[in-house]
C-alpha positions as CSV (number, residue, x, y, z in Angstrom):
1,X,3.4,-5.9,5.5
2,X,2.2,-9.3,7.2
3,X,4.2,-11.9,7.7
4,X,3.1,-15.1,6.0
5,X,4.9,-18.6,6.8
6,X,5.0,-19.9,3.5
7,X,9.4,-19.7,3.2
8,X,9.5,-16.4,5.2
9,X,7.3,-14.6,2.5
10,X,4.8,-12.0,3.2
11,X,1.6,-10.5,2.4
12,X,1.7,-7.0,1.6
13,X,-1.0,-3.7,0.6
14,X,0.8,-1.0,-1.3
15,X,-1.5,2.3,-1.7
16,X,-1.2,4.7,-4.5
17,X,-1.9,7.9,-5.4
18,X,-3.1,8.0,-9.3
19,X,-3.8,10.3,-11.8
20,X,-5.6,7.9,-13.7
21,X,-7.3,5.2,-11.9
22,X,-10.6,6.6,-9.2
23,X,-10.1,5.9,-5.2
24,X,-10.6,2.6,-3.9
25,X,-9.6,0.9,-7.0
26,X,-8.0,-2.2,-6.0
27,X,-4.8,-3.8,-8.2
28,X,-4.1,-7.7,-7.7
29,X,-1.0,-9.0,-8.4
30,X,-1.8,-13.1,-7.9
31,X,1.3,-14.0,-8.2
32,X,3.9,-14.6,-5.7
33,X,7.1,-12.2,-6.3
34,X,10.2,-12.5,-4.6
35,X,8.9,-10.9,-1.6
36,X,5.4,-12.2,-1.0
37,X,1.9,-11.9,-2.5
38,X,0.6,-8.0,-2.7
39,X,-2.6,-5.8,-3.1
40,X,-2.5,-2.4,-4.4
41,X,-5.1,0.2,-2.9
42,X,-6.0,3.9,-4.8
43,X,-6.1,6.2,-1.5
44,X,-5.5,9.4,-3.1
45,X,-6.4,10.5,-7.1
46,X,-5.2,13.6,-9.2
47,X,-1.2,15.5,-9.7
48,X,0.8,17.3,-8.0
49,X,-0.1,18.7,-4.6
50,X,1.9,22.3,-2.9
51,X,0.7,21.3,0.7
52,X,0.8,18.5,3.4
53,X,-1.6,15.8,2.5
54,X,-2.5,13.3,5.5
55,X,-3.8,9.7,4.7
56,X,-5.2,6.9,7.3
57,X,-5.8,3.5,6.5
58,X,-7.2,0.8,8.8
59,X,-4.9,-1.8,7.3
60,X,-6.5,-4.9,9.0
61,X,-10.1,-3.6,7.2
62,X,-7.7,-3.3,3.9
63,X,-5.9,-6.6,4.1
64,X,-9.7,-8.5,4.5
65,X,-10.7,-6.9,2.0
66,X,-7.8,-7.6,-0.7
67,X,-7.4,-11.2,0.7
68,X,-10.5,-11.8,1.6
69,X,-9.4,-13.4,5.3
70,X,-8.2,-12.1,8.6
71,X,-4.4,-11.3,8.8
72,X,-2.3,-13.9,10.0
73,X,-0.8,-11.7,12.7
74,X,0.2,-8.1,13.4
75,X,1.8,-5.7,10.8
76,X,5.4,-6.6,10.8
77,X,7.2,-3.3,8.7
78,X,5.9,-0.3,6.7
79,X,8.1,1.2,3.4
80,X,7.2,4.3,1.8
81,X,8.5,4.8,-1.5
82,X,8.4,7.4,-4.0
83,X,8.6,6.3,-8.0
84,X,7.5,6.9,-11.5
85,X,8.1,3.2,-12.9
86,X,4.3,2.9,-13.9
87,X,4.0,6.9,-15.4
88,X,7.7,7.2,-16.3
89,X,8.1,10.0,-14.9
90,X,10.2,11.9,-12.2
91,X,8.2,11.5,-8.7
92,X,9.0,14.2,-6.3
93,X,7.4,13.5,-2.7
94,X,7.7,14.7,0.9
95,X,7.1,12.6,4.1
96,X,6.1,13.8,7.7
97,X,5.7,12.0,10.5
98,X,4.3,8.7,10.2
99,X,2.3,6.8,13.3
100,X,0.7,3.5,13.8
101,X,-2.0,2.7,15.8
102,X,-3.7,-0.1,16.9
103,X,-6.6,2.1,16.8
């Protein structure tokens, strides 16, 4: 998440793992929601998975590229979340350690 100063809303990149759409698929949704404006990012593609899976983004390359400028400042928070709302169905997910970088 980036921190925007339009009423305390940010920008945000969301990645997904699909089983339908192919890696590096982009999703825009335009329109401001409660919480800010947001780009979503296919990283990983395919189902289930019975071992560790590691994923690395460079989300200041990511964040050009969805909003085609430069952030307006460093990262401000990171959520992971685990859900089905899109497939309905009933996620099941894992995490590890996370760590951020600024490179």
């Amino acid at each position: 998440m980036f921190s925007g100063i339009i009423l305390a809303r940010g920008y945000a990149l969301k990645y997904f793992w699909s089983q339908s759409d192919k890696i590096g698929t982009f999703f825009h949704y335009g329109r401001w929601n409660p919480l800010g404006r947001y780009f979503g990012l296919v990283v990983r593609e395919g189902g289930k998975t019975e071992q560790w899976q590691t994923e690395k983004q460079n989300i200041w390359e990511d964040y050009k590229k969805a909003y085609d400028k430069e952030p307006p400042g460093p990262a401000c928070g990171i959520a992971l979340l685990t859900d089905g709302d899109q497939t309905h169905t009933e996620p099941e997910a894992d995490y590890g350690e996370i760590f951020a970088s600024k490179k």
